[in-house]
PDB file with one MODEL, atoms N, CA, C and O in Angstrom:
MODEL        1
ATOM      1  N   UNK A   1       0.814  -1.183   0.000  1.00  0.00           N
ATOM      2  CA  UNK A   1       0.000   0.000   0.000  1.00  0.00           C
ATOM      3  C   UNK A   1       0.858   1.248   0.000  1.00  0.00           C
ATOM      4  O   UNK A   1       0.576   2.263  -0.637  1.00  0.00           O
ATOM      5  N   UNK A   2       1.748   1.121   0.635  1.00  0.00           N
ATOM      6  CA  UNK A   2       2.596   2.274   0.662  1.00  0.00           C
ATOM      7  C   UNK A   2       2.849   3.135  -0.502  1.00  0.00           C
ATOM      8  O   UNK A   2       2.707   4.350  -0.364  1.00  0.00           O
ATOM      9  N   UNK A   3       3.301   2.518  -1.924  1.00  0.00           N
ATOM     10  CA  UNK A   3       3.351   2.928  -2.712  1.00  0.00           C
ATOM     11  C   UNK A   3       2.191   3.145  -3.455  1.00  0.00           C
ATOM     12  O   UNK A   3       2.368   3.956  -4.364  1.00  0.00           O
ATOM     13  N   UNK A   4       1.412   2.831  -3.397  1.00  0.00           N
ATOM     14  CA  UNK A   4      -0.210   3.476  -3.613  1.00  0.00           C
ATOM     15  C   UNK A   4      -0.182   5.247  -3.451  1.00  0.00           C
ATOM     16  O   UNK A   4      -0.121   6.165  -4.269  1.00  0.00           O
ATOM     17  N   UNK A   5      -0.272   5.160  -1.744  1.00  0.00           N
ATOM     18  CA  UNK A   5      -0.386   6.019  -1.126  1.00  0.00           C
ATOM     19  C   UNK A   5       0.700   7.362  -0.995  1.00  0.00           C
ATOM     20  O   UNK A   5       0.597   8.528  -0.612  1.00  0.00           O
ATOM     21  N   UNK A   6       1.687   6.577  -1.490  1.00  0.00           N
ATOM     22  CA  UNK A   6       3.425   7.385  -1.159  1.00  0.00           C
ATOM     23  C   UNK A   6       3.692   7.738  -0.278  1.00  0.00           C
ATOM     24  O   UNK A   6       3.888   8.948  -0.158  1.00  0.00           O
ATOM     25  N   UNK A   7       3.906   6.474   1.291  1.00  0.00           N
ATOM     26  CA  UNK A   7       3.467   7.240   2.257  1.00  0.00           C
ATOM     27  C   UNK A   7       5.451   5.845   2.542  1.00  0.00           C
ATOM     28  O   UNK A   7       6.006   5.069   1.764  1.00  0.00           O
ATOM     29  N   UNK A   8       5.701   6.179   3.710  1.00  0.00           N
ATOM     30  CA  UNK A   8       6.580   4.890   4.000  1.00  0.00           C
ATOM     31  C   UNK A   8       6.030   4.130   4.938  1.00  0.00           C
ATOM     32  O   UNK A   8       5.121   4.450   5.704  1.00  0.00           O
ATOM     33  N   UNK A   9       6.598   3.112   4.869  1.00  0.00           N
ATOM     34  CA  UNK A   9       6.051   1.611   5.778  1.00  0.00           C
ATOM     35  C   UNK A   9       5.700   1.953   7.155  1.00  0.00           C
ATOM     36  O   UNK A   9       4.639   1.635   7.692  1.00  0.00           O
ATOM     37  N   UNK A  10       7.095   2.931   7.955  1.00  0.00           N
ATOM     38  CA  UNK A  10       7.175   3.410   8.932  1.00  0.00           C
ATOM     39  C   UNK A  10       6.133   4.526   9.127  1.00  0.00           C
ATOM     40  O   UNK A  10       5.623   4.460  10.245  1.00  0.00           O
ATOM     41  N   UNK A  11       5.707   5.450   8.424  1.00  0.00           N
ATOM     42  CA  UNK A  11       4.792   6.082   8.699  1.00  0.00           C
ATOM     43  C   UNK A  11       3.385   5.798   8.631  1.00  0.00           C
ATOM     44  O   UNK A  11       2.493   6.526   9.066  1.00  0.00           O
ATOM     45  N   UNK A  12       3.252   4.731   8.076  1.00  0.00           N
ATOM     46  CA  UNK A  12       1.662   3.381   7.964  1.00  0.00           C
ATOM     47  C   UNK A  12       1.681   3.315   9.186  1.00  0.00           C
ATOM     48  O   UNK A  12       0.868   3.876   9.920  1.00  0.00           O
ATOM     49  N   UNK A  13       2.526   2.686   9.513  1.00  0.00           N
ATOM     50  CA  UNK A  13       2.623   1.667  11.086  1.00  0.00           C
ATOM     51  C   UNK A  13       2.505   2.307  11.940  1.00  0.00           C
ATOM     52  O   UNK A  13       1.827   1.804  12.836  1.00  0.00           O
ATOM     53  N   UNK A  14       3.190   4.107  12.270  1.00  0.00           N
ATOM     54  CA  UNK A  14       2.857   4.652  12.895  1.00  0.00           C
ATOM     55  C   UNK A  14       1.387   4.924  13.438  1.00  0.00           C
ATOM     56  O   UNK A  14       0.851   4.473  14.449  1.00  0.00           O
ATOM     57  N   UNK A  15       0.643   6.228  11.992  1.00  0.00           N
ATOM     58  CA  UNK A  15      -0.356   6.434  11.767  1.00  0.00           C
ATOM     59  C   UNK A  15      -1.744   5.210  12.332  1.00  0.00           C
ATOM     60  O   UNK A  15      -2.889   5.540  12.644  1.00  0.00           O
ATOM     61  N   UNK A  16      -1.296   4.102  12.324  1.00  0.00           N
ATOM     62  CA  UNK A  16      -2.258   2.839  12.663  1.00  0.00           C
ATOM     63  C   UNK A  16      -2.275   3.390  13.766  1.00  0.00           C
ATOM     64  O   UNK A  16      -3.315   4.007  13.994  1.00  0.00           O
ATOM     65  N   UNK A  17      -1.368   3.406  14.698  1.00  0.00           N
ATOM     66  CA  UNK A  17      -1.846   4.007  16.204  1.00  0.00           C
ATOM     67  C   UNK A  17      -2.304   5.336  16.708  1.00  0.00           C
ATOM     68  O   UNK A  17      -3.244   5.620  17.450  1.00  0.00           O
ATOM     69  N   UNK A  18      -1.332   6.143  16.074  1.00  0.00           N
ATOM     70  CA  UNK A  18      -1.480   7.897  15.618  1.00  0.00           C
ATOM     71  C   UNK A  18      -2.668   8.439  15.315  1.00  0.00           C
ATOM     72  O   UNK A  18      -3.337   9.079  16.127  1.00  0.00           O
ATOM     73  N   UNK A  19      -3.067   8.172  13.893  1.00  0.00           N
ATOM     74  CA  UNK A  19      -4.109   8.480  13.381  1.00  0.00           C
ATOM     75  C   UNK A  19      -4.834   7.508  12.151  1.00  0.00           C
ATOM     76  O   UNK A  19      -4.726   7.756  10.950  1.00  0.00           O
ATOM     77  N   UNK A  20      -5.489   6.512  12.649  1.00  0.00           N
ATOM     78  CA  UNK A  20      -5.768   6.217  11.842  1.00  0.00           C
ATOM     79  C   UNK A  20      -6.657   6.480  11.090  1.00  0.00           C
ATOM     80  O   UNK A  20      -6.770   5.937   9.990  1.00  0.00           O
ATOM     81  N   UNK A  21      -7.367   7.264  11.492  1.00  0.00           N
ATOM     82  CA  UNK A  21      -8.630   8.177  10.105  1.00  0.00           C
ATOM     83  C   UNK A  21      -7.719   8.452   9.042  1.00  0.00           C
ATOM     84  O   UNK A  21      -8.374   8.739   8.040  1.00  0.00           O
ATOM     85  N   UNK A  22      -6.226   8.496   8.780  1.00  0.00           N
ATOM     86  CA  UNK A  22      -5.705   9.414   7.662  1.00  0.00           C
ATOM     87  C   UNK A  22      -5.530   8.087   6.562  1.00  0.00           C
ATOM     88  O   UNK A  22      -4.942   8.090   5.481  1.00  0.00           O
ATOM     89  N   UNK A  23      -6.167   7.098   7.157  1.00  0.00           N
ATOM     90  CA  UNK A  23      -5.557   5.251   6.422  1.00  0.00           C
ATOM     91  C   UNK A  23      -7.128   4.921   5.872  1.00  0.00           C
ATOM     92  O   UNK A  23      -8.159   5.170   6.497  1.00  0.00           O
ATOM     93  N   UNK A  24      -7.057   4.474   4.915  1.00  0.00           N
ATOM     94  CA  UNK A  24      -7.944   3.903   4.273  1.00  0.00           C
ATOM     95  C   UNK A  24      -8.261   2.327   5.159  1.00  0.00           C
ATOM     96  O   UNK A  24      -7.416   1.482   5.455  1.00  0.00           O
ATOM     97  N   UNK A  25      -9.664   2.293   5.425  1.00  0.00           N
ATOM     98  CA  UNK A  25      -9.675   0.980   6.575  1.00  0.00           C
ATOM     99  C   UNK A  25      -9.418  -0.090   5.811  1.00  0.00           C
ATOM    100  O   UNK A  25      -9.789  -0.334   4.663  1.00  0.00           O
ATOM    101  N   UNK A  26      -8.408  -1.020   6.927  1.00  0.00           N
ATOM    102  CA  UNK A  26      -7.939  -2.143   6.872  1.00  0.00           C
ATOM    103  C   UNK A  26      -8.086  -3.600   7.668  1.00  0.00           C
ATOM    104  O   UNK A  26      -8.397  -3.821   8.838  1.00  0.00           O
ATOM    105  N   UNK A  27      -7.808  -4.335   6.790  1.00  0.00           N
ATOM    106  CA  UNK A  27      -8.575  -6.006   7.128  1.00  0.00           C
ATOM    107  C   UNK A  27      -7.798  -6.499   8.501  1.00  0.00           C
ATOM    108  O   UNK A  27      -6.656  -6.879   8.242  1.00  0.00           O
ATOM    109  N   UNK A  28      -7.935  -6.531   9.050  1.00  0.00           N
ATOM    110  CA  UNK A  28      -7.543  -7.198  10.475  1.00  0.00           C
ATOM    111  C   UNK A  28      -7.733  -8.987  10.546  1.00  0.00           C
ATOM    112  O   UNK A  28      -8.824  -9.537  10.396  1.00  0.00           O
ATOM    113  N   UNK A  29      -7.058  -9.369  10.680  1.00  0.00           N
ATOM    114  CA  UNK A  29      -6.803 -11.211  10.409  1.00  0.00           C
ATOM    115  C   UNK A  29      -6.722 -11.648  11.781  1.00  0.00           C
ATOM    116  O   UNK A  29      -5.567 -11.766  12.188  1.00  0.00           O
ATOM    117  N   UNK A  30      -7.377 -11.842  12.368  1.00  0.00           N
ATOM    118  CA  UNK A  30      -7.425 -12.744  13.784  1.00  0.00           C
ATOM    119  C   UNK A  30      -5.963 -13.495  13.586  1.00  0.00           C
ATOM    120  O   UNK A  30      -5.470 -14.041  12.599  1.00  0.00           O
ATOM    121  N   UNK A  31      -5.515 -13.313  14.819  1.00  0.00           N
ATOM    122  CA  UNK A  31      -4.160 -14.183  15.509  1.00  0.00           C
ATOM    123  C   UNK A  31      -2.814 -13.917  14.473  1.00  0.00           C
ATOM    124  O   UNK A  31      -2.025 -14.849  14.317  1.00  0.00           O
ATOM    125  N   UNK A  32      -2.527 -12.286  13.598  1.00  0.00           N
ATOM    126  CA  UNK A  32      -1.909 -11.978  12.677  1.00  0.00           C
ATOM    127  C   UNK A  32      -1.936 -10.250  13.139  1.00  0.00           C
ATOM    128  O   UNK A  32      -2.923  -9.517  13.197  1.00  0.00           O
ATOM    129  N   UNK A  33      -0.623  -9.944  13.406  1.00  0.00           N
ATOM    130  CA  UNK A  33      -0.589  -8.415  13.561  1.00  0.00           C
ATOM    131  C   UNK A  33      -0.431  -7.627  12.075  1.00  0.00           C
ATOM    132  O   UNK A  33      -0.753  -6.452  11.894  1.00  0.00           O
ATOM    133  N   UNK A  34       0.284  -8.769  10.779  1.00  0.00           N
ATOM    134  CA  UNK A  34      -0.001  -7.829   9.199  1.00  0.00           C
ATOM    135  C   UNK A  34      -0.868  -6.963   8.943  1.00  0.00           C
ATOM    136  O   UNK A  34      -2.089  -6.897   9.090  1.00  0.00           O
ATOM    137  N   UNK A  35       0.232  -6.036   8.374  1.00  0.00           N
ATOM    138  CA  UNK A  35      -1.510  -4.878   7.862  1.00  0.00           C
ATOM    139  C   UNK A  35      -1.645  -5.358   6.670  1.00  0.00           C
ATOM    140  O   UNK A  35      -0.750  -5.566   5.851  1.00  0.00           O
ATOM    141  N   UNK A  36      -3.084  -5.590   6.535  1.00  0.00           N
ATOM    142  CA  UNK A  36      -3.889  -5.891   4.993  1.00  0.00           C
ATOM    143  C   UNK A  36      -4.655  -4.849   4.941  1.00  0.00           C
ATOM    144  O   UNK A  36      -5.318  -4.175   5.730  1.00  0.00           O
ATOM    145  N   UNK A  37      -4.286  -4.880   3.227  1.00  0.00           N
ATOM    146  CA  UNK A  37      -5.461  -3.586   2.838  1.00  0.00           C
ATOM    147  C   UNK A  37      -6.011  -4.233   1.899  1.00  0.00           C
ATOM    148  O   UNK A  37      -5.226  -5.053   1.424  1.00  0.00           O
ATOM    149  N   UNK A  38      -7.525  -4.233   1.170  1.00  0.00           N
ATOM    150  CA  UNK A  38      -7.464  -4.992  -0.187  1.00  0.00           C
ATOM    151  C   UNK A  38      -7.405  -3.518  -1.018  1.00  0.00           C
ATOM    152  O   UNK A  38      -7.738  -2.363  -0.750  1.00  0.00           O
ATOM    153  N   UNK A  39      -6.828  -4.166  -2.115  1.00  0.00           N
ATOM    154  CA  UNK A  39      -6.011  -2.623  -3.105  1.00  0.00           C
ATOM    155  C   UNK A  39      -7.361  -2.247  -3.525  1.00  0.00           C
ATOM    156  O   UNK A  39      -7.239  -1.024  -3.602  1.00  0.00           O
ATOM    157  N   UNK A  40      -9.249  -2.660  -4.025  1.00  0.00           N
ATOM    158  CA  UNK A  40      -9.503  -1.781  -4.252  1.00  0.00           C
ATOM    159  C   UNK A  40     -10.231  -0.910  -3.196  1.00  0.00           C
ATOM    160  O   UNK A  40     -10.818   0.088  -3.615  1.00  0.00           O
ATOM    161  N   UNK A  41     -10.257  -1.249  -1.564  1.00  0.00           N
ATOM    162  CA  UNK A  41     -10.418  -0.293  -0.604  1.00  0.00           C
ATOM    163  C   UNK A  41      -9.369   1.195  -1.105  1.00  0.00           C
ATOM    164  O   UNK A  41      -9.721   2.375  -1.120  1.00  0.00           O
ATOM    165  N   UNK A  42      -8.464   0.797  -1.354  1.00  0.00           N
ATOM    166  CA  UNK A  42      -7.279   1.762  -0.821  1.00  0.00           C
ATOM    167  C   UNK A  42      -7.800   2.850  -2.245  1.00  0.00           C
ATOM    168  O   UNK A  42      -8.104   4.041  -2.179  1.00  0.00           O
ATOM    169  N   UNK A  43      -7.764   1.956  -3.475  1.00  0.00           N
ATOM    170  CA  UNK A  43      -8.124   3.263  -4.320  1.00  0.00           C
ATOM    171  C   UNK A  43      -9.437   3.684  -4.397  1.00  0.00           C
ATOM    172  O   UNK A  43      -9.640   4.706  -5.053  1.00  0.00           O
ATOM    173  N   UNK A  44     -10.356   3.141  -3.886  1.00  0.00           N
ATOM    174  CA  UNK A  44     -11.896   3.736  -3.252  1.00  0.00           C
ATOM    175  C   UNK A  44     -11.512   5.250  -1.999  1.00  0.00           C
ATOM    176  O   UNK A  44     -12.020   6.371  -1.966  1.00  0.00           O
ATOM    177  N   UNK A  45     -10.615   4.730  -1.265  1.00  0.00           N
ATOM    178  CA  UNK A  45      -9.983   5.360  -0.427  1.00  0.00           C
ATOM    179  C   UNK A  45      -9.692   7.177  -0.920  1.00  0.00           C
ATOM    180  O   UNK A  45     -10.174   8.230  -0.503  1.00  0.00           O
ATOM    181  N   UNK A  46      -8.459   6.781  -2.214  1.00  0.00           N
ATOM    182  CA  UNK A  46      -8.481   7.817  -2.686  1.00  0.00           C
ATOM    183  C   UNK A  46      -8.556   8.263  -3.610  1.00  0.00           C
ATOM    184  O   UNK A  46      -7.853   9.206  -3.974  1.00  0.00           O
ATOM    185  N   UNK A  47      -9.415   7.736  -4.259  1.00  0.00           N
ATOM    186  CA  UNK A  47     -10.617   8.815  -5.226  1.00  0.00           C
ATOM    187  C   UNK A  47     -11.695   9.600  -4.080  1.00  0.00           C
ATOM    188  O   UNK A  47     -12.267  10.604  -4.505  1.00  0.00           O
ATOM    189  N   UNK A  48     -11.883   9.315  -3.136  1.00  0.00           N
ATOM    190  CA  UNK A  48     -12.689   9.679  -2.262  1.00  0.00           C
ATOM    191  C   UNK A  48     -11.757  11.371  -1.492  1.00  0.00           C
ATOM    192  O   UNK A  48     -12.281  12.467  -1.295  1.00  0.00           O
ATOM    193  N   UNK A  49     -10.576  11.029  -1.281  1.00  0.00           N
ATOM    194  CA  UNK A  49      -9.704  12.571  -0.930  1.00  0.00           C
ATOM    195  C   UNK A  49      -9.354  13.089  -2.304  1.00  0.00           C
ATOM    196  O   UNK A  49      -8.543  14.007  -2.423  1.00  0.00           O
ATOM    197  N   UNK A  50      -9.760  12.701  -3.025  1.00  0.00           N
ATOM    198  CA  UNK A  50      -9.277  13.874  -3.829  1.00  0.00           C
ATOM    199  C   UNK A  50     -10.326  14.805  -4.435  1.00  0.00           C
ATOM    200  O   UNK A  50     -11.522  14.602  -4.642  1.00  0.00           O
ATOM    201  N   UNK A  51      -9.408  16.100  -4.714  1.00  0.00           N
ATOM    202  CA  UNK A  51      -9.985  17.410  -4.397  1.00  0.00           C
ATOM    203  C   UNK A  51      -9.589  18.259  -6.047  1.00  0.00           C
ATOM    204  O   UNK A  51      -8.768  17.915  -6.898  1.00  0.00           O
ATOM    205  N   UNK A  52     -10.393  19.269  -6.035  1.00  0.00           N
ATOM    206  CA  UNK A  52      -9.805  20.074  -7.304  1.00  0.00           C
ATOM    207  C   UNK A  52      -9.573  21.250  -6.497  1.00  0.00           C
ATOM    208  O   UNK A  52      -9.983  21.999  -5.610  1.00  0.00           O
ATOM    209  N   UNK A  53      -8.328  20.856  -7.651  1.00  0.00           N
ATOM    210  CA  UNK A  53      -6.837  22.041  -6.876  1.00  0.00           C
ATOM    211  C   UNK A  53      -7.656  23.626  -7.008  1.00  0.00           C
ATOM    212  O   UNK A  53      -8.761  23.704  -7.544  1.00  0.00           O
ATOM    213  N   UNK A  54      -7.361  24.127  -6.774  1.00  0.00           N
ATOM    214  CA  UNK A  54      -7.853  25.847  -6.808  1.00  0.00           C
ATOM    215  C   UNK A  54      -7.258  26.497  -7.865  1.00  0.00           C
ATOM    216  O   UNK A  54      -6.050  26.463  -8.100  1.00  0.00           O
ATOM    217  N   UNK A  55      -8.223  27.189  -8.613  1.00  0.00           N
ATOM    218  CA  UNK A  55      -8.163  27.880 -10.161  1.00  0.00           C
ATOM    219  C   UNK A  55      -6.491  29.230  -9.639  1.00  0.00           C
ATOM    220  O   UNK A  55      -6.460  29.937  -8.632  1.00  0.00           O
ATOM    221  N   UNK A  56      -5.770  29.169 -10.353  1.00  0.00           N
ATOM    222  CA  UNK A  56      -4.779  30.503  -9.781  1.00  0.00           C
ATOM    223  C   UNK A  56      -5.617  31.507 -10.065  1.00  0.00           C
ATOM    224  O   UNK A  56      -6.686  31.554 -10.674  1.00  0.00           O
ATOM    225  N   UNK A  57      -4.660  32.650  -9.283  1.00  0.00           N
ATOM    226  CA  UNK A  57      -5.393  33.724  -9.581  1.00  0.00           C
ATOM    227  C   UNK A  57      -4.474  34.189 -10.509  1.00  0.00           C
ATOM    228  O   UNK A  57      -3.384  33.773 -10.902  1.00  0.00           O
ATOM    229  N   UNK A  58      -5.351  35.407 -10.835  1.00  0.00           N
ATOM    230  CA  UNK A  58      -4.260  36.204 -12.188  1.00  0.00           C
ATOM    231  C   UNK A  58      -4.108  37.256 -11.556  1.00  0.00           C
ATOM    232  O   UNK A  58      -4.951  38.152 -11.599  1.00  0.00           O
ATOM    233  N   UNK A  59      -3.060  37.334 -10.890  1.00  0.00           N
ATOM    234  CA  UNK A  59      -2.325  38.693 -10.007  1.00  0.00           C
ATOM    235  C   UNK A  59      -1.375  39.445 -11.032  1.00  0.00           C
ATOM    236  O   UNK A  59      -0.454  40.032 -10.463  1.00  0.00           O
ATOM    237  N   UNK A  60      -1.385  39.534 -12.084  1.00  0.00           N
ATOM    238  CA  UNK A  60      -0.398  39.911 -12.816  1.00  0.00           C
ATOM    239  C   UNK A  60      -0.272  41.232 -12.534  1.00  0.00           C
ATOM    240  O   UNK A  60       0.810  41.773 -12.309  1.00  0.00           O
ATOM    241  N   UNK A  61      -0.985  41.601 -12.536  1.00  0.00           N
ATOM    242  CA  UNK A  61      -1.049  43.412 -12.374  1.00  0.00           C
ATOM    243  C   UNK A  61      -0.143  43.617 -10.635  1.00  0.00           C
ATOM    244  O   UNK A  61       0.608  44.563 -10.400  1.00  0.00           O
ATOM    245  N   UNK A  62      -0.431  42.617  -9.731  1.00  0.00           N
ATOM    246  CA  UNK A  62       0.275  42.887  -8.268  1.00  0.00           C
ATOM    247  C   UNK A  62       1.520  42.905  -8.702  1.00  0.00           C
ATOM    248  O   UNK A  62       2.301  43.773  -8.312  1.00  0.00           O
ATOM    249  N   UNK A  63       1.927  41.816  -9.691  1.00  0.00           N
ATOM    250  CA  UNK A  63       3.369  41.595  -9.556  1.00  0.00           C
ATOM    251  C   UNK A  63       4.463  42.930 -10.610  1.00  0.00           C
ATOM    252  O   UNK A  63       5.692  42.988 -10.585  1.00  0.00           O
ATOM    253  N   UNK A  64       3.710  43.660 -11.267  1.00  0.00           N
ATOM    254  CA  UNK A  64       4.368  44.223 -12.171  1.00  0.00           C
ATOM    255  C   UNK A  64       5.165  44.822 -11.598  1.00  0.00           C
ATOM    256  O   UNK A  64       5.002  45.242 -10.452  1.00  0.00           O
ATOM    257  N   UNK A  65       6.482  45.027 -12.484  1.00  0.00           N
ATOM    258  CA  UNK A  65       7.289  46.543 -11.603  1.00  0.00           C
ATOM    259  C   UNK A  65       7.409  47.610 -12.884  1.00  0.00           C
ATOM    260  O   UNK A  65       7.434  47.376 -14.092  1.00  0.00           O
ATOM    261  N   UNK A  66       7.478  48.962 -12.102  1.00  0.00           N
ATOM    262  CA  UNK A  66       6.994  50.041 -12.912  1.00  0.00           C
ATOM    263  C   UNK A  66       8.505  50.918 -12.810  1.00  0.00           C
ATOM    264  O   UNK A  66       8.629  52.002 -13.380  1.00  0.00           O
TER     265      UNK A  66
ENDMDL
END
């Protein structure tokens, strides 16, 4: 998942305890501490955060020099 996400292993593992709202939920296996994700949770996951970026502005006129 990591590379899904572009996140590192170490910061997964963290976040599981940290925060896990920021993790797409994951399969828990009785008598197995592995994190499982099934891959299409994770890209349900994030198509779900993603956002449209913000239009720029056209400051051109702020930036001029005279």
């Amino acid at each position: 998942m990591s590379g899904l996400i572009f996140r590192a292993v170490g910061t997964i593992k963290a976040d599981i305890n940290r925060k896990p709202s920021s993790l797409p939920p994951r399969i828990v296996i009785p008598g197995s501490k592995k994190l499982v994700w099934l891959e299409s949770d994770v890209l349900e996951w994030l198509e779900q955060c993603r956002t449209t970026p913000p239009k720029p502005k056209n400051d051109w006129k702020l930036n001029r020099r005279y």
